[in-house]
ZAPA-294962 format. One line per 5 residues: their letters; for each residue x, y, z of N, C-alpha, C. Coordinates in steps of 0.02 Angstrom, whole numbers. Layout:
a	X/Y/Z/X/Y/Z/X/Y/Z | ...
***
This chain:
xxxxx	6507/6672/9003/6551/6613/9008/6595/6610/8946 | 6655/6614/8938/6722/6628/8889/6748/6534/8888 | 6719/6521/8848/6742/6440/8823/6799/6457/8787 | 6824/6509/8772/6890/6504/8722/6932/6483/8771 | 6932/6524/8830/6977/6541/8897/6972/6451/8918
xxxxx	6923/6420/8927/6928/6354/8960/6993/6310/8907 | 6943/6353/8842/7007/6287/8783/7081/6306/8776 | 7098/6366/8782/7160/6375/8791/7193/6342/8870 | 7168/6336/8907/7176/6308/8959/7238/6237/8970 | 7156/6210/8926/7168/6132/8884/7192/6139/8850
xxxxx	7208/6175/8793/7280/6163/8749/7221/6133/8687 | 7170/6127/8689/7124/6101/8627/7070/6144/8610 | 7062/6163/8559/7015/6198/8529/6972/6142/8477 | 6905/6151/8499/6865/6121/8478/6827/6118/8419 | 6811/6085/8353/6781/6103/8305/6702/6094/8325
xxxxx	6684/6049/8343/6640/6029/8359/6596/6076/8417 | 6597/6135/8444/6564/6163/8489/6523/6134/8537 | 6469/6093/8488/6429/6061/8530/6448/6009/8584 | 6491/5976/8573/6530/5931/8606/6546/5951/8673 | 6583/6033/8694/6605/6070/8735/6539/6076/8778
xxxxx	6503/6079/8739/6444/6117/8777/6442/6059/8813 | 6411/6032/8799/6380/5930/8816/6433/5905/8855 | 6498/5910/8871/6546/5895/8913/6547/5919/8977 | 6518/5976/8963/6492/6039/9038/6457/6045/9038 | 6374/6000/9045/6328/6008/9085/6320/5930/9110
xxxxx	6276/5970/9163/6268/5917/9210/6207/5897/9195 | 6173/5826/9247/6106/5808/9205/6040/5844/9248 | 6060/5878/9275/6013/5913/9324/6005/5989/9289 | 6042/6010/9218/6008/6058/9176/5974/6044/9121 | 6010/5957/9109/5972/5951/9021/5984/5901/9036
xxxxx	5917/5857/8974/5928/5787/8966/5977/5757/8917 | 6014/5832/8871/6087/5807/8841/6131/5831/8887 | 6151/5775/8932/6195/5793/8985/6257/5737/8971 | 6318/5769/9025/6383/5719/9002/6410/5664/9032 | 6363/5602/9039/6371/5539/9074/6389/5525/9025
xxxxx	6389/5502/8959/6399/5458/8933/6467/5470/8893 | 6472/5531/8885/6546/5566/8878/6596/5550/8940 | 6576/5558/8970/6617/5521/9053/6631/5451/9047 | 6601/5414/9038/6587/5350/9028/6668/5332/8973 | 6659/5371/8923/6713/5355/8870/6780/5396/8885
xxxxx	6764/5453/8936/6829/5474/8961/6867/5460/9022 | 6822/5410/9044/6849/5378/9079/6916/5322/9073 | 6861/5294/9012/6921/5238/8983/6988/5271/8970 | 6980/5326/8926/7058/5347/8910/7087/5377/8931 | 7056/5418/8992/7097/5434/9036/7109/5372/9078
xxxxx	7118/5315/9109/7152/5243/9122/7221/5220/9065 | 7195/5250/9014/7226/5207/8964/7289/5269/8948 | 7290/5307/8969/7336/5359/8937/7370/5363/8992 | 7354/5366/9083/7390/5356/9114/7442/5282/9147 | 7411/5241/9119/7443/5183/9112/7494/5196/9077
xxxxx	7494/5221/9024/7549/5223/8972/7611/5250/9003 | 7592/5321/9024/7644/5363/9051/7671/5339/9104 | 7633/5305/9160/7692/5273/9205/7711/5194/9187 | 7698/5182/9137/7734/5127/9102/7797/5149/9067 | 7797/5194/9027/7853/5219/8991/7896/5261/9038
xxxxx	7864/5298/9119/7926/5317/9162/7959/5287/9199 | 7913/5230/9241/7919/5191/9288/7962/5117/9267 | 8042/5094/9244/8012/5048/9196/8039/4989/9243 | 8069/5006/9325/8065/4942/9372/8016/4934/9425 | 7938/4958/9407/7892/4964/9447/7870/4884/9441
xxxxx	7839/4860/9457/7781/4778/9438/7723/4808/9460 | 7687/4761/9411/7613/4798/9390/7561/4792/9445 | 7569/4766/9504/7539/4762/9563/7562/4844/9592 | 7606/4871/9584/7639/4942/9614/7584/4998/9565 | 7610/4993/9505/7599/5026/9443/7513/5040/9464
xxxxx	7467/4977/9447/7419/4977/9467/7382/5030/9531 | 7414/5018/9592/7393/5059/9653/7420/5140/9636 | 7467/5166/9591/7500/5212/9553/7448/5256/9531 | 7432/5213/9471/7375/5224/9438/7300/5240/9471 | 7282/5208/9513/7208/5205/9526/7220/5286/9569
xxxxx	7288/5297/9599/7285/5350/9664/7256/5418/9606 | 7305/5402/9561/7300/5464/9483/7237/5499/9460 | 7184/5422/9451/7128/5438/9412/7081/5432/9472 | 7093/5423/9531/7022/5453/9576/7016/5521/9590 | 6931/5502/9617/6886/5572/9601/6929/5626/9646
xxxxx	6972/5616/9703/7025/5688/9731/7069/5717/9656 | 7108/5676/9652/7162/5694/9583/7112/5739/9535 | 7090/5723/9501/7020/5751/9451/6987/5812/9475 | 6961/5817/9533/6947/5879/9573/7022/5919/9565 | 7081/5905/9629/7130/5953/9599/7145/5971/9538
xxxxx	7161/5955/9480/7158/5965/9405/7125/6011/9398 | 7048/5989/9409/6984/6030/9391/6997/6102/9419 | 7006/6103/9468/7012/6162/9517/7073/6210/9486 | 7115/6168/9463/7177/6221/9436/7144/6242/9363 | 7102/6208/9330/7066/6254/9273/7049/6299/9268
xxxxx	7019/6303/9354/6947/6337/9344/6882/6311/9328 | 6867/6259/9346/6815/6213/9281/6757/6226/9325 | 6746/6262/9365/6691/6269/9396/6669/6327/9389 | 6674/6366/9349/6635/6437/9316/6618/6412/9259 | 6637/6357/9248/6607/6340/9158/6556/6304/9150
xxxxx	6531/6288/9215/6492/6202/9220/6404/6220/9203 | 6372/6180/9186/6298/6211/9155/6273/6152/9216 | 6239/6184/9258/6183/6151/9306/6142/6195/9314 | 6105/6128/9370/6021/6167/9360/6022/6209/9422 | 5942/6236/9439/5942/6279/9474/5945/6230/9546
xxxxx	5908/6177/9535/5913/6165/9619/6005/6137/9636 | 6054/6098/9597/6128/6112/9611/6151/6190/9615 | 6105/6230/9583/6149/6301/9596/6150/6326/9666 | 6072/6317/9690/6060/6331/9783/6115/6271/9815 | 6132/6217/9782/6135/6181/9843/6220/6181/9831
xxxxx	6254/6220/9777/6331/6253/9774/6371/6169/9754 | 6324/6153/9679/6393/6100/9658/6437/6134/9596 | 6433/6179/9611/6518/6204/9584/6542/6199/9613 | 6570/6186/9685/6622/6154/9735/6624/6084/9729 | 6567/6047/9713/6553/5976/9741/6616/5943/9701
xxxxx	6654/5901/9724/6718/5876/9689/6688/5788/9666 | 6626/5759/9656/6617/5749/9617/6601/5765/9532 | 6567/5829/9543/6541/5856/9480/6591/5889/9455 | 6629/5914/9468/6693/5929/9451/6724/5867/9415 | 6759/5803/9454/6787/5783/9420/6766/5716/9359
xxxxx	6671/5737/9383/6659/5701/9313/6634/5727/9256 | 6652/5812/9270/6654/5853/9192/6705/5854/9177 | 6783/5851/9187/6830/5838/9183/6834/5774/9122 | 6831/5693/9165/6809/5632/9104/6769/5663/9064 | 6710/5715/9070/6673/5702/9017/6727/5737/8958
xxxxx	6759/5794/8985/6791/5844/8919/6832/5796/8892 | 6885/5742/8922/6923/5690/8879/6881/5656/8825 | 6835/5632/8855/6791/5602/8811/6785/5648/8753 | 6767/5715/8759/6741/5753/8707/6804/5790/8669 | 6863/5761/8699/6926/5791/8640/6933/5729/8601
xxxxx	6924/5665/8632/6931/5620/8579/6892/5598/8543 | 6823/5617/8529/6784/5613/8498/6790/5685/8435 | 6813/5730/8450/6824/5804/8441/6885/5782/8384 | 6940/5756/8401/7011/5750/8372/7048/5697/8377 | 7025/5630/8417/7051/5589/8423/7081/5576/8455
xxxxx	7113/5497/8488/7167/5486/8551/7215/5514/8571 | 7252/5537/8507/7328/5557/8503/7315/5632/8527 | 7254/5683/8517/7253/5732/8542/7212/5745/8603 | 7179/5704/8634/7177/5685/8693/7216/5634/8739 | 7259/5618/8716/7314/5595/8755/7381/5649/8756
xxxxx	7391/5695/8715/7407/5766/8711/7396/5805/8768 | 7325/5804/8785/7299/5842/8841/7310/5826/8914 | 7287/5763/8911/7289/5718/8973/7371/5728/9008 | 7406/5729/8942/7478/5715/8975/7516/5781/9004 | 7465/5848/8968/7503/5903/8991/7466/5923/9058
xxxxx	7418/5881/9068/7385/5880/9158/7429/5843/9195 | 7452/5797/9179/7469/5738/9228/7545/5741/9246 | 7592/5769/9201/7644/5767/9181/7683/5822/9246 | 7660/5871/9272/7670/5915/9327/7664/5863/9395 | 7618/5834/9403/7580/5794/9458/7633/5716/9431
xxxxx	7644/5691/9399/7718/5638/9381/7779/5672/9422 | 7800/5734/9404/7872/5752/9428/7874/5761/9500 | 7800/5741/9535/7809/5752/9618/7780/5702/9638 | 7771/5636/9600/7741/5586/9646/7822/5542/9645 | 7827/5529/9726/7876/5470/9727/7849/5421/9731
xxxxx	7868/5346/9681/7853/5292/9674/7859/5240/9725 | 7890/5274/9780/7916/5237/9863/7857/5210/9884 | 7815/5280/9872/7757/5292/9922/7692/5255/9880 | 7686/5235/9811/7646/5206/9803/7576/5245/9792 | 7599/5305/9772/7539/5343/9780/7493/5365/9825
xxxxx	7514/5347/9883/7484/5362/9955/7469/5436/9965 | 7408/5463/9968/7390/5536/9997/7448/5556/10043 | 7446/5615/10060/7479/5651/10116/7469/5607/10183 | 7374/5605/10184/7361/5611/10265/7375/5551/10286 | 7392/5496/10241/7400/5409/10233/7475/5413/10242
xxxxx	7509/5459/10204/7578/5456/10228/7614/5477/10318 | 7587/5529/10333/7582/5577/10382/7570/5529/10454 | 7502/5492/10450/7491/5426/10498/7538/5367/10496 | 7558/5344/10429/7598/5300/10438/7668/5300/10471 | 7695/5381/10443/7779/5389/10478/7759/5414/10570
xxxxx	7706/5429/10606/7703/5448/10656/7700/5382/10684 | 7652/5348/10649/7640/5273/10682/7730/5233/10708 | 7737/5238/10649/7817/5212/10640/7839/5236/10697 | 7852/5304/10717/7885/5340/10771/7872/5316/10854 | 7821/5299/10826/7764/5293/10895/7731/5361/10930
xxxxx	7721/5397/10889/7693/5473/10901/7605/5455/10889 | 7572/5483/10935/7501/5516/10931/7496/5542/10853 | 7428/5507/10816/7418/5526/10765/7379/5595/10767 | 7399/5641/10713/7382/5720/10690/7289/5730/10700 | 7291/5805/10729/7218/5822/10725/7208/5879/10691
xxxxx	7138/5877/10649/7108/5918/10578/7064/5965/10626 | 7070/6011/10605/7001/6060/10634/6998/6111/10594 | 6946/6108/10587/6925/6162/10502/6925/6256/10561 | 6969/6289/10542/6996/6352/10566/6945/6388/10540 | 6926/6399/10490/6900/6455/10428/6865/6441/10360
xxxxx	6804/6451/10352/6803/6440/10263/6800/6518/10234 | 6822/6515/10176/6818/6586/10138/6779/6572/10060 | 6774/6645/10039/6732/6621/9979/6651/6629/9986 | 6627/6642/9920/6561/6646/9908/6554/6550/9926 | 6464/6539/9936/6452/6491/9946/6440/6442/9898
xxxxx	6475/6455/9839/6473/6396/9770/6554/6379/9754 | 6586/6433/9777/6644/6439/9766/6695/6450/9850 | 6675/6398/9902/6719/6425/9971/6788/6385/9956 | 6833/6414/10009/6888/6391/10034/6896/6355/10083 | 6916/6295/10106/6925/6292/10174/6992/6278/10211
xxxxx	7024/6326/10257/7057/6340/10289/7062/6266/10361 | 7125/6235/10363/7115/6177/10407/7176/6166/10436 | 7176/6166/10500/7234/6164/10553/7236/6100/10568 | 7314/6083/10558/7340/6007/10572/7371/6024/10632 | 7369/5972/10684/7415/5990/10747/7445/5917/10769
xxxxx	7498/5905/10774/7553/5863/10826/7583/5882/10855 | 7515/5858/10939/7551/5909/10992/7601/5882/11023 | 7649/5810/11031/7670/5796/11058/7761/5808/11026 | 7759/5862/10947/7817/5887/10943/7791/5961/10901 | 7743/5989/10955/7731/6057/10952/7723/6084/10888
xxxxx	7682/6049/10825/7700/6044/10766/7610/6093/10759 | 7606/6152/10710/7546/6163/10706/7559/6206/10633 | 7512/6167/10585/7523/6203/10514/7448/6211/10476 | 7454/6240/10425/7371/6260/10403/7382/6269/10332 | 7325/6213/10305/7306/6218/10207/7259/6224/10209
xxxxx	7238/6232/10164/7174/6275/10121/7153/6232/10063 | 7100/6213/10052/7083/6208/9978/7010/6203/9960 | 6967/6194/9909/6908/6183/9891/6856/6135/9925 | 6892/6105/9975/6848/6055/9999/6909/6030/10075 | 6826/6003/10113/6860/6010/10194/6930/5939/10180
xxxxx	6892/5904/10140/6962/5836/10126/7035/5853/10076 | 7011/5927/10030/7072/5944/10022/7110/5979/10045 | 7062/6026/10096/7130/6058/10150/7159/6014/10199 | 7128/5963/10193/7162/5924/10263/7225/5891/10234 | 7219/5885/10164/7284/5831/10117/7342/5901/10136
xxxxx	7306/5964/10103/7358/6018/10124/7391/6019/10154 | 7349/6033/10230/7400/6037/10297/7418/5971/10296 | 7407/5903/10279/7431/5842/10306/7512/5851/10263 | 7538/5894/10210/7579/5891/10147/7623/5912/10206 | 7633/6002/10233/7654/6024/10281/7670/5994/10341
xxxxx	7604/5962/10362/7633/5945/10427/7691/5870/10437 | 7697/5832/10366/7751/5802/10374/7805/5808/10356 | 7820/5879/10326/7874/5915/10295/7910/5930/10376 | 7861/5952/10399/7879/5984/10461/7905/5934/10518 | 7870/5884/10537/7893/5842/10565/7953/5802/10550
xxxxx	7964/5770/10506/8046/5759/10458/8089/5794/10486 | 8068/5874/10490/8131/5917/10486/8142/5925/10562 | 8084/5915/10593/8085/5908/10701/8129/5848/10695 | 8106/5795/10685/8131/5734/10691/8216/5736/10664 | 8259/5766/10631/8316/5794/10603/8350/5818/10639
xxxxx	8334/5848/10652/8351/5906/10715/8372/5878/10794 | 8334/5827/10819/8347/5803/10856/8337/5730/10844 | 8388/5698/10814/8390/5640/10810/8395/5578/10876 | 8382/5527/10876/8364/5472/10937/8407/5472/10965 | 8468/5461/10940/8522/5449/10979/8539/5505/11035
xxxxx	8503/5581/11016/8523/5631/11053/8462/5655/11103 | 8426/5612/11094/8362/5605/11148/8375/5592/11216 | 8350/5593/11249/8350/5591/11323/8351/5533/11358 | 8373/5505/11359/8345/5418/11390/8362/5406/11472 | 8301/5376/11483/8319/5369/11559/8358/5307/11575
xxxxx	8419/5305/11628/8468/5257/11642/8410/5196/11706 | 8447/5159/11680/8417/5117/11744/8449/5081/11773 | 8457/5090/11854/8500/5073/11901/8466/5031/11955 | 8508/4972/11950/8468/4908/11993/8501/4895/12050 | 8461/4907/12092/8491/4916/12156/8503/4824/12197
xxxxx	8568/4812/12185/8581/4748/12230/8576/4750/12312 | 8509/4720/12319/8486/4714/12388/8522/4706/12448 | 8550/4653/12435/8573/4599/12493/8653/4623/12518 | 8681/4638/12458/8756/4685/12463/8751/4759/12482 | 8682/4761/12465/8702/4846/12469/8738/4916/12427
xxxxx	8728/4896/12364/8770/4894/12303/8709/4914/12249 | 8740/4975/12217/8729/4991/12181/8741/4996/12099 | 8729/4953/12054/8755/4940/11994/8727/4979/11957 | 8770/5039/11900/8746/5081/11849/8742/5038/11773 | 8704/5046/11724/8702/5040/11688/8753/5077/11630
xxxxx	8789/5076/11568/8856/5080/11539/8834/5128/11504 | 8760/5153/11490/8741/5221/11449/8707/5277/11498 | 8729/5224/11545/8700/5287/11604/8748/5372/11626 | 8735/5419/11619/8761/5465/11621/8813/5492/11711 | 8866/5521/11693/8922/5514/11753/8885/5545/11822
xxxxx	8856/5582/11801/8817/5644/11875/8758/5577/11902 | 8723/5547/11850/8670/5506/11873/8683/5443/11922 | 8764/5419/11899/8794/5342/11913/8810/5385/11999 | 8862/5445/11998/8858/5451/12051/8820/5456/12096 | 8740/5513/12089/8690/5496/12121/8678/5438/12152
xxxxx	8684/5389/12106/8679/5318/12149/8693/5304/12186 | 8768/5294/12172/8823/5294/12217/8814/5299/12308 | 8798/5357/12286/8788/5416/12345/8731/5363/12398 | 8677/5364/12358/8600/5338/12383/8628/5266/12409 | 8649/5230/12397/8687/5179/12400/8730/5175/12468
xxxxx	8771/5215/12471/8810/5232/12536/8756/5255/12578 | 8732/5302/12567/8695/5313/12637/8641/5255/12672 | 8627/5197/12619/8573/5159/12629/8612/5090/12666 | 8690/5108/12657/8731/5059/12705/8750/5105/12773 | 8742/5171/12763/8756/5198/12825/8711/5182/12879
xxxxx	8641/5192/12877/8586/5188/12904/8594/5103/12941 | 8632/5055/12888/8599/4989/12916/8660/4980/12963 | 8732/5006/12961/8778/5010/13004/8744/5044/13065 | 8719/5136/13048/8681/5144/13134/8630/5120/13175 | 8591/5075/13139/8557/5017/13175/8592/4984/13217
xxxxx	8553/4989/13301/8580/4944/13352/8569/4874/13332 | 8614/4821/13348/8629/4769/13341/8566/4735/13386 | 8518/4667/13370/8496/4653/13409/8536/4594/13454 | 8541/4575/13518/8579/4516/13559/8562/4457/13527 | 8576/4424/13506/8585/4331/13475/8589/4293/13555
xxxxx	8518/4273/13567/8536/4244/13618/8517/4158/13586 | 8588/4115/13626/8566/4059/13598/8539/4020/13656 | 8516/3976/13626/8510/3900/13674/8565/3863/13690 | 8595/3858/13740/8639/3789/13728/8648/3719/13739 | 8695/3709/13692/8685/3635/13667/8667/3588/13715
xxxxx	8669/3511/13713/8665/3483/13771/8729/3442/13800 | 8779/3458/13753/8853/3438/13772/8868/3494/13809 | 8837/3550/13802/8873/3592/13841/8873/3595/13903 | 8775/3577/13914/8761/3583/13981/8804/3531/14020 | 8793/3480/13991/8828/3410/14048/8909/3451/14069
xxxxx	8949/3479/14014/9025/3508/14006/9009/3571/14082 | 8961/3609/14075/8949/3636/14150/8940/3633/14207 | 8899/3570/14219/8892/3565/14256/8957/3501/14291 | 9008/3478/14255/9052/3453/14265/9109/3500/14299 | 9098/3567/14254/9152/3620/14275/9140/3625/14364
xxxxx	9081/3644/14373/9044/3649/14419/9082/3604/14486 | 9055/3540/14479/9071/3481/14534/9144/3487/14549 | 9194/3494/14481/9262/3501/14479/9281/3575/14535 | 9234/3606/14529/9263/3664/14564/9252/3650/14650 | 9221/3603/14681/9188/3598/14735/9250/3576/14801
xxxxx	9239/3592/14855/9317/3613/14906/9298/3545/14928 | 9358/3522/14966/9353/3456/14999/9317/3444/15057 | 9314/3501/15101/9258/3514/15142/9195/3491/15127 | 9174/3512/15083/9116/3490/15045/9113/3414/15028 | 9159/3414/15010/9166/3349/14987/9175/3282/15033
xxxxx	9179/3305/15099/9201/3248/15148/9121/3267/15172 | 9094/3322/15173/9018/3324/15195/8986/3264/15177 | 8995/3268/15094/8935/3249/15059/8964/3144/15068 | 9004/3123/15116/9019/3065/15120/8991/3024/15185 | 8986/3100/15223/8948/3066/15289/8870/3066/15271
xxxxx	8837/3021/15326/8764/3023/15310/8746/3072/15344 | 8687/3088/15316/8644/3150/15345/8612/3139/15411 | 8621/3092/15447/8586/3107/15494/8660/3098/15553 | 8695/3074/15528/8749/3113/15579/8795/3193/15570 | 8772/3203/15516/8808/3267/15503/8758/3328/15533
xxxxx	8713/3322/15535/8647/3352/15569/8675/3378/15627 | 8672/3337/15682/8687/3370/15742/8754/3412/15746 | 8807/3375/15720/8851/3405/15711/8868/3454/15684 | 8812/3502/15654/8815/3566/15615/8761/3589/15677 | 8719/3562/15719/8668/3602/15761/8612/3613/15718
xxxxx	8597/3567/15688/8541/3580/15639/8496/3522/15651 | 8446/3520/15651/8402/3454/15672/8390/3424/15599 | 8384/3351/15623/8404/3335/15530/8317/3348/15527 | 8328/3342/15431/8264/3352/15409/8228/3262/15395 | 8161/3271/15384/8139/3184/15353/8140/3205/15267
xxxxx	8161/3160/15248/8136/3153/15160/8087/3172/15138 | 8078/3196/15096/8005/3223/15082/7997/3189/15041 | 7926/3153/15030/7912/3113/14974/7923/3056/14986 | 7948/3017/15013/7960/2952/15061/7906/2927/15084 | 7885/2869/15065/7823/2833/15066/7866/2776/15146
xxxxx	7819/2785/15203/7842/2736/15254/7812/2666/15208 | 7879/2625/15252/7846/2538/15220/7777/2518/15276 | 7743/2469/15252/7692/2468/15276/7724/2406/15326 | 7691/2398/15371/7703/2335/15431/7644/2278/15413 | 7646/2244/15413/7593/2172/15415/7577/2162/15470
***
């Protein structure tokens, strides 16, 4: 194990040796282990990143700054760092963490990390552990946008799909690589509903997923670009006036579609034109009837008319007809 190689790393060379040592072990090899170095590198790593996005940030409010900050110094951030060291060939654990592979574990990682702050400023003081801190953080500053508030990838990635109204992204671990203290894991992001499929890698299944989540909204942005809303597809909607027979297009409705209508429209008046008509038979009125049967009498020959003056029982013989009796004629009774 080459501790020079870790301190050139860090940019600090240590007088103190022992310190180094005690910063990199864990408490599962020795009972001088580095909690309590953590404990104090904790604080200044808070206190040193406060500073720096105080002195970059200078129209943030400290409710922003704050959520800034906390995204900075949690245990993901600290793991990546760690990981770009190397800090996991240097770490002193015991045998049962060695079977069970926490040189990956991205806790223990990033609380040998606090512990080494702790042990530069105890080593050389604030000013040269705030030296250090800043030449970690200072790479990871020039790519955080302050929009976002410090929001992960996969927090960003859900929120702009949400926005869209798109199906949120699916993780599926593809591959791990690597010895088993030291794997990779390989992780496929997919949004199938704009054919979007990309793949990161990193030390842990939650940092390949930030990976591909980085990609897969690079990627989506640039779908979403490409075919902007306005040049989307939209369906017209055409309301068909019943009673007229009439077809009304809508004003973003496209020329081939309005005619379609059109068309559907005419033929749906053709059909009610070749429908046989049913007869309207009415009743009529009762002015009318009396008006008929007036027409009627008016039309009647005088013949008739000198008939209907004689009585019936002399007109009888005189036609050779035997008269008839009344029907319904009640005889009077005699006393």
């Amino acid at each position: 194990m080459d501790l020079m190689l870790l301190q050139t790393r860090l940019g600090h060379t240590f007088k103190d040796a022992a310190l180094l040592q005690q910063a990199l072990t864990h408490r599962s090899h020795s009972s001088l282990h580095n909690e309590r170095l953590e404990f104090l590198g904790d604080s200044i790593l808070n206190c040193v990143v406060a500073s720096l996005l105080f002195e970059r940030y200078s129209k943030i409010d400290e409710g922003d700054l704050s959520r800034l900050r906390a995204n900075l110094v949690k245990q993901q951030s600290l793991y990546e760092i760690a990981q770009r060291l190397e800090l996991s060939q240097f770490l002193r654990l015991g045998e049962g963490e060695l079977k069970s592979g926490g040189f990956r574990r991205p806790s223990i990682l990033a609380d040998t990390l606090e512990a080494l702050f702790g042990a530069i400023f105890l080593d050389a003081g604030f000013d040269m552990a705030r030296k250090v801190i800043r030449s970690l953080y200072i790479p990871i500053l020039d790519t955080v946008d302050p929009k976002t508030l410090g929001k992960d990838a996969k927090t960003l990635l859900q929120e702009f799909l949400q926005g869209k109204k798109i199906a949120l992204p699916q993780y599926n671990v593809v591959a791990t690589h690597g010895a088993a203290h030291n794997q990779e894991f390989e992780i496929e992001c997919l949004v199938p509903k704009l054919d979007i499929q990309v793949f990161g890698s990193g030390g842990s299944r939650r940092a390949g997923e930030q990976a591909a989540a980085k990609l897969a909204l690079e990627a989506v942005q640039a779908a979403l670009v490409k075919t902007p809303a306005s040049a989307r597809k939209t369906r017209p909607r055409a309301a068909q006036l019943k009673l007229a027979g009439i077809a009304t297009i809508q004003p973003d409705a496209p020329v081939n579609e309005a005619s379609e209508a059109f068309e559907a429209s005419e033929k749906q008046e053709t059909r009610l034109e070749s429908r046989p008509a049913k007869a309207a038979v009415k009743e009529p009125k009762a002015g009318q009837k009396l008006a008929d049967k007036e027409t009627v009498q008016a039309d009647v020959s005088p013949v008739a008319a000198d008939a209907a003056d004689v009585p019936a029982s002399e007109a009888a013989p005189a036609a050779g007809i035997e008269p008839s009796k009344p029907t319904g004629a009640t005889q009077p009774k005699t006393a």
